[in-house]
ChimeraX commands (.cxc) that place a marker at each C-alpha (Angstrom):
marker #1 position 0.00,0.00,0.00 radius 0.5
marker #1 position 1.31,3.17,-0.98 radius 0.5
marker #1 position 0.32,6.37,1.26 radius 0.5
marker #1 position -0.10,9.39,-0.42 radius 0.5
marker #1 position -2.64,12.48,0.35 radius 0.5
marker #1 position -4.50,14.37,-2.24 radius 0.5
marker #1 position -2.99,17.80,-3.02 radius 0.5
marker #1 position -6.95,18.60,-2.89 radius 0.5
marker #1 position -7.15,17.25,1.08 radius 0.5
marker #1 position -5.12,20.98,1.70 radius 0.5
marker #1 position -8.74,22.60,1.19 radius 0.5
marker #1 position -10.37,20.84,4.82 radius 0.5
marker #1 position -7.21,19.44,5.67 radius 0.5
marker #1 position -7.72,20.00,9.48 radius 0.5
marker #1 position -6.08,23.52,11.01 radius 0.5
marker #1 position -5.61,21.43,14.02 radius 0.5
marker #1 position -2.51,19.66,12.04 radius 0.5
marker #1 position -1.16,22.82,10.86 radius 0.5
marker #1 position 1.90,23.98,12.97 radius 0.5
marker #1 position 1.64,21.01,15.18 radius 0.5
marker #1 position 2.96,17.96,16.05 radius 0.5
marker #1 position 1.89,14.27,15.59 radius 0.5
marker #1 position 3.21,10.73,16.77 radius 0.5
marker #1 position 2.67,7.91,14.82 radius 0.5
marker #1 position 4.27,4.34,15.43 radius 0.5
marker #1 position 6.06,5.75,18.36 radius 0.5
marker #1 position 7.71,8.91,16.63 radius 0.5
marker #1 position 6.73,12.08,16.96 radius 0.5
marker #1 position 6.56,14.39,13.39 radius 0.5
marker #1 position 6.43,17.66,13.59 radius 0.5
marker #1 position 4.46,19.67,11.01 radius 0.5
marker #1 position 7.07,22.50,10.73 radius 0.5
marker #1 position 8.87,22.02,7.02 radius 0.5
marker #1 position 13.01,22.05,7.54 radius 0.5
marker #1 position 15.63,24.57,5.45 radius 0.5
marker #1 position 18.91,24.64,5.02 radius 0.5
marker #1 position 19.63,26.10,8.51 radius 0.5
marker #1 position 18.03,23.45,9.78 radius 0.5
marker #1 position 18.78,20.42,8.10 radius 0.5
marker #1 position 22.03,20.89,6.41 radius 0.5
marker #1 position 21.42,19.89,2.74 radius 0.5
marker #1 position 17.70,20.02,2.54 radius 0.5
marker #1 position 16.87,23.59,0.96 radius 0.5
marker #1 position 12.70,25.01,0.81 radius 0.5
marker #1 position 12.97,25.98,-2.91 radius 0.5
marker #1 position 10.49,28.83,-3.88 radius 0.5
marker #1 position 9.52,29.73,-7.89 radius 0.5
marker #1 position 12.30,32.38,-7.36 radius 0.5
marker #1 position 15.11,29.94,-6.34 radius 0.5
marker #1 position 13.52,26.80,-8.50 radius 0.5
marker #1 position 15.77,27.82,-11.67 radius 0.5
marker #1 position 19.25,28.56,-9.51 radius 0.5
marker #1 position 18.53,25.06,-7.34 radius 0.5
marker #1 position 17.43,22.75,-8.62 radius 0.5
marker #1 position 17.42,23.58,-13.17 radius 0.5
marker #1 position 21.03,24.88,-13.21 radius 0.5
marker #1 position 22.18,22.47,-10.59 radius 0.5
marker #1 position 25.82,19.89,-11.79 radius 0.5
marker #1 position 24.47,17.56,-9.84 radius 0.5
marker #1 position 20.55,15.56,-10.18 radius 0.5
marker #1 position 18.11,17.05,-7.96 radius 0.5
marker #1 position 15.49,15.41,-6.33 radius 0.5
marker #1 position 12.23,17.59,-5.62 radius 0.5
marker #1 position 9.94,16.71,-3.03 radius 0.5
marker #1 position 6.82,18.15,-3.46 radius 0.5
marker #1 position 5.30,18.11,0.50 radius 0.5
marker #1 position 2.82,20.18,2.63 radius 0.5
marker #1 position 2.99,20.27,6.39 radius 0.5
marker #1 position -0.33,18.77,6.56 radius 0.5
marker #1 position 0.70,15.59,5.18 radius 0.5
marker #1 position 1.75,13.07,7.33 radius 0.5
marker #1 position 3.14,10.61,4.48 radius 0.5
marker #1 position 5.41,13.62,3.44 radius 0.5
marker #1 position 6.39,14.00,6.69 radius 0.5
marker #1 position 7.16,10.72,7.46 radius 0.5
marker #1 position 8.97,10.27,3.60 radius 0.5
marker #1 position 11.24,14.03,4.17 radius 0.5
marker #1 position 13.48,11.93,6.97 radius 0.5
marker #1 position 14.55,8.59,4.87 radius 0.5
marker #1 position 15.06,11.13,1.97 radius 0.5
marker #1 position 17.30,13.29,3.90 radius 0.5
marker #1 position 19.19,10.42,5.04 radius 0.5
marker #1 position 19.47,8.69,1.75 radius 0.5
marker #1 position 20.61,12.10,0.15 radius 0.5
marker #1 position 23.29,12.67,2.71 radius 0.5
marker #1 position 24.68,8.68,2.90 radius 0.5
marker #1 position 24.57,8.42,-1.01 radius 0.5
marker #1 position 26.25,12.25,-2.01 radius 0.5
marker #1 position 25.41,11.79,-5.73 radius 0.5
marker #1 position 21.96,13.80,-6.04 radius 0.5
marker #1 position 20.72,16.89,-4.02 radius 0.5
marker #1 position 17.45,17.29,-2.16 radius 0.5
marker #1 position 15.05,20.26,-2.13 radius 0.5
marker #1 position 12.08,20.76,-0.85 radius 0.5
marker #1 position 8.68,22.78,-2.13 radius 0.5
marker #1 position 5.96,23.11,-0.24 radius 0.5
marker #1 position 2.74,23.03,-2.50 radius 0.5
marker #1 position 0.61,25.13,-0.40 radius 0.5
marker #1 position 3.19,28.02,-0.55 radius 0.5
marker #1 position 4.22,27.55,-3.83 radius 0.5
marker #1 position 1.08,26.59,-5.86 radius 0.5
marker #1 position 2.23,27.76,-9.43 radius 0.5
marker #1 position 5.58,25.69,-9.31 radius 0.5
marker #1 position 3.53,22.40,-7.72 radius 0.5
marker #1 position 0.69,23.24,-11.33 radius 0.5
marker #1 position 3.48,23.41,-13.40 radius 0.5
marker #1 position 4.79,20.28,-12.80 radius 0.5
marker #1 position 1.11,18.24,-12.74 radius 0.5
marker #1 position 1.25,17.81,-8.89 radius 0.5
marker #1 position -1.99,16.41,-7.83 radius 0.5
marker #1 position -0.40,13.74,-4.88 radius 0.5
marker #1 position 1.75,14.12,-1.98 radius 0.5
marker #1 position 4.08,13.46,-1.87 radius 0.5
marker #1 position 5.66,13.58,-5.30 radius 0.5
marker #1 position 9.34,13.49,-5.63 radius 0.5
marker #1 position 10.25,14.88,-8.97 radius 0.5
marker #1 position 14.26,13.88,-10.19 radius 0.5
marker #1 position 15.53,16.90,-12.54 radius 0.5
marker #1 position 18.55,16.59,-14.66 radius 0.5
marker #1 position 19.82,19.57,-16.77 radius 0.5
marker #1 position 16.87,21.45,-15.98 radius 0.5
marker #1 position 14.52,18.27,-17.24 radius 0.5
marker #1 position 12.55,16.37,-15.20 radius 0.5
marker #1 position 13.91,12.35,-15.48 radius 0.5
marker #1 position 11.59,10.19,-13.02 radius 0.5
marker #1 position 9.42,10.53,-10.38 radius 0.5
marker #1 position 7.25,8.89,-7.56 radius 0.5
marker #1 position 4.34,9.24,-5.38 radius 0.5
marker #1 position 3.53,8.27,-2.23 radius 0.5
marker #1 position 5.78,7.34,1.10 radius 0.5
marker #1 position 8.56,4.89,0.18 radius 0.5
marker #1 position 11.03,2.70,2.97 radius 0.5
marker #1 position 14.24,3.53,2.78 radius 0.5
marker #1 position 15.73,0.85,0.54 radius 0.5
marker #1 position 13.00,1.76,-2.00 radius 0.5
marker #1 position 14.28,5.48,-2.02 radius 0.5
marker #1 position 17.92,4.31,-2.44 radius 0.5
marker #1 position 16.90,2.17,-5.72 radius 0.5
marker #1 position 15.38,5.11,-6.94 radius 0.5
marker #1 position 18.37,7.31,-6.48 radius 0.5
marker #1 position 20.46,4.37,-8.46 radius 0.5
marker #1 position 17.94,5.01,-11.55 radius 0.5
marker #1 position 18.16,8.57,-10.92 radius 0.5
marker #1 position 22.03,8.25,-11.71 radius 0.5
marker #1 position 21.50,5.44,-13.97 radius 0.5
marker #1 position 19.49,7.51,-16.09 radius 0.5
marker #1 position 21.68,10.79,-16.03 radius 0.5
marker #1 position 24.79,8.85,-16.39 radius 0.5
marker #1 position 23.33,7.62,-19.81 radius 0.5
marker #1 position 22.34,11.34,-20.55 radius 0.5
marker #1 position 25.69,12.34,-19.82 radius 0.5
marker #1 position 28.38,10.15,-22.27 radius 0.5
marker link #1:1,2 radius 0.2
marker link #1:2,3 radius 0.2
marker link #1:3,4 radius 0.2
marker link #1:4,5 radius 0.2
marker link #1:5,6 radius 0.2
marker link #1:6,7 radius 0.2
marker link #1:7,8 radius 0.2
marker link #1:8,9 radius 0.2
marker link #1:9,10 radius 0.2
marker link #1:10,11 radius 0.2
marker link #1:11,12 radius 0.2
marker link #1:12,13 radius 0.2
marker link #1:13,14 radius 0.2
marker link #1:14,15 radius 0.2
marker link #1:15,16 radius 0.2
marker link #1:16,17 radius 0.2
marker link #1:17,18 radius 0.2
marker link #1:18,19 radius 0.2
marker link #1:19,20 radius 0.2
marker link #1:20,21 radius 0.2
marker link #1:21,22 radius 0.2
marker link #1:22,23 radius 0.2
marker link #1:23,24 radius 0.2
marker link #1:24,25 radius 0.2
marker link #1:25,26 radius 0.2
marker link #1:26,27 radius 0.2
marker link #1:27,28 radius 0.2
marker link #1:28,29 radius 0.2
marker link #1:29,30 radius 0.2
marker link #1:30,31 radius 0.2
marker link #1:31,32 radius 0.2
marker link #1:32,33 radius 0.2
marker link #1:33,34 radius 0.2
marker link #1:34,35 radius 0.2
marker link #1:35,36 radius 0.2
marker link #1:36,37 radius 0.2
marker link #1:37,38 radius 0.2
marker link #1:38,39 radius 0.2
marker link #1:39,40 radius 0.2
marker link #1:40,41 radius 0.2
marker link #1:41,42 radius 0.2
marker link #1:42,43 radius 0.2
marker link #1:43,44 radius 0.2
marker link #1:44,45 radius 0.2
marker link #1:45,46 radius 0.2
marker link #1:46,47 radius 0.2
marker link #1:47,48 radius 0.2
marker link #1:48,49 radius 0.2
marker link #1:49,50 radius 0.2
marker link #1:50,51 radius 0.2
marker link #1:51,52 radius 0.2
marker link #1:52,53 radius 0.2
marker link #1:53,54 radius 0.2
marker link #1:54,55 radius 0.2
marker link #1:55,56 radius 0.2
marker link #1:56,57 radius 0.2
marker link #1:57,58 radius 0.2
marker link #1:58,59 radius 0.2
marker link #1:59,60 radius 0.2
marker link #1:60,61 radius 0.2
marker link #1:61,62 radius 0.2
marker link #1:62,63 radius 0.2
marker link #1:63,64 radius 0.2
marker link #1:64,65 radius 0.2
marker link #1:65,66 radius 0.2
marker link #1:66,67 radius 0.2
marker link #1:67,68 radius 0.2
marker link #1:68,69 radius 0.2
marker link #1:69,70 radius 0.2
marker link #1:70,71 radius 0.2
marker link #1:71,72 radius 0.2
marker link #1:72,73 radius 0.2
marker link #1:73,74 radius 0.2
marker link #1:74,75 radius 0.2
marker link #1:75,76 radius 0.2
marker link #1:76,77 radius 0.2
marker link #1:77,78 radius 0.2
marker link #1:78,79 radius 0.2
marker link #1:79,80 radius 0.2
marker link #1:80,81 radius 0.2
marker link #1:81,82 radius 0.2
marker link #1:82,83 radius 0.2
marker link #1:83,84 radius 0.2
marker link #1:84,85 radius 0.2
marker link #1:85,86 radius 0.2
marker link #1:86,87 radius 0.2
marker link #1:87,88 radius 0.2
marker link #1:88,89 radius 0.2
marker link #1:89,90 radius 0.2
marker link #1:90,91 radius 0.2
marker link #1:91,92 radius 0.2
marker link #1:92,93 radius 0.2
marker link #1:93,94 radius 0.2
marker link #1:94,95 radius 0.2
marker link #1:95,96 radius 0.2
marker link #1:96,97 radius 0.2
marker link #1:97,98 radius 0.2
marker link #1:98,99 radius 0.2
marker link #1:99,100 radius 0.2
marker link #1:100,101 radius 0.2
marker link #1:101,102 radius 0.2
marker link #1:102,103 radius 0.2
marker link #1:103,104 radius 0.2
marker link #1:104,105 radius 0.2
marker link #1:105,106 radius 0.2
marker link #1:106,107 radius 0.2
marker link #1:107,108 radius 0.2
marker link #1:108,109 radius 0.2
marker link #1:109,110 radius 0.2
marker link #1:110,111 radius 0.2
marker link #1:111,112 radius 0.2
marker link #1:112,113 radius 0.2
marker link #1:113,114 radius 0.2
marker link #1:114,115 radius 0.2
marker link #1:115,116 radius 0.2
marker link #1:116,117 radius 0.2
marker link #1:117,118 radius 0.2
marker link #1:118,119 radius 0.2
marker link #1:119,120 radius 0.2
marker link #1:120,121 radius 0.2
marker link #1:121,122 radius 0.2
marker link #1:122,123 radius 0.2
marker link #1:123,124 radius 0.2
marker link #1:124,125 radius 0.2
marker link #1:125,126 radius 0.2
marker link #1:126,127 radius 0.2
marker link #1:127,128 radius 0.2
marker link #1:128,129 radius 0.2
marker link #1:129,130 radius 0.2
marker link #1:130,131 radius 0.2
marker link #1:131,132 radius 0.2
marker link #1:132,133 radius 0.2
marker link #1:133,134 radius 0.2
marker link #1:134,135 radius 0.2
marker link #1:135,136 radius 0.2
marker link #1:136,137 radius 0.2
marker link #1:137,138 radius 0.2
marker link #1:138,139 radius 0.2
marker link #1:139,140 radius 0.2
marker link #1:140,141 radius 0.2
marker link #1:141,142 radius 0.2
marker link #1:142,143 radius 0.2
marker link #1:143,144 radius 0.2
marker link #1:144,145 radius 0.2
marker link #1:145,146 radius 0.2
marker link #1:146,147 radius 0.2
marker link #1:147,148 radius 0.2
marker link #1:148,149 radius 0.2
marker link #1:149,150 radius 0.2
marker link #1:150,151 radius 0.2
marker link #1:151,152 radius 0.2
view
């Protein structure tokens, strides 16, 4: 089972869930959405910093599409972070679709949450919904498998 919210859920998504925190299978997510400052490599990308971060980026950059509503997103941002950090070959950046509603339409988002690979500027694979970590991992290896092709 995949778990995934519908980007329409943000119109009586409960307020109660905004700004707070929830626990869930004995951890405790909080609903605030993490920068730079606070996570190291994870950046909030806006439509102003979308072309500088993520479409003139050397590197692949993953996009994860999120709201702090969602609790799949929320539980997905953590193993993505990790996986980002242990592996070193792509980037991760965060947009949050409630703040940034023109970027999320431009790109078809309709889930959450949808991470969106970009190479060159071009978007090369995605997924939706909440994935383990080994299931993140294999789609970093296509990510570079993909890109590596693009590349020779």
């Amino acid at each position: 089972m995949i778990a995934t919210c519908l980007r329409t859920t943000a119109l009586v998504a409960p307020l109660a869930l905004r700004g707070s925190s929830t626990r869930l299978a004995g951890r405790t997510f909080s609903s605030s959405m993490t920068s730079r400052d606070e996570r190291g490599d994870i950046l909030k990308v806006t439509g102003d910093t979308f072309e500088k971060e993520v479409t003139r980026s050397a590197k692949p950059v993953l996009v994860d599409f999120t709201a702090t509503w969602c609790m799949p997103c929320r539980m997905l941002g953590p193993i993505l972070d990790k996986a980002v950090k242990e592996d070193g070959r792509v980037r991760l950046v965060q947009i949050d679709v409630d703040e940034q509603v023109m970027l999320a339409g431009d790109y078809g988002i309709s889930s959450l949450p949808t991470v969106v690979a970009f190479h060159k500027g071009a978007p090369v694979d995605s997924f939706i919904g909440a994935k383990n970590a080994s299931s993140v991992q294999e789609f970093i290896n296509g990510v570079i498998h993909k890109t590596s092709k693009d590349s020779q």
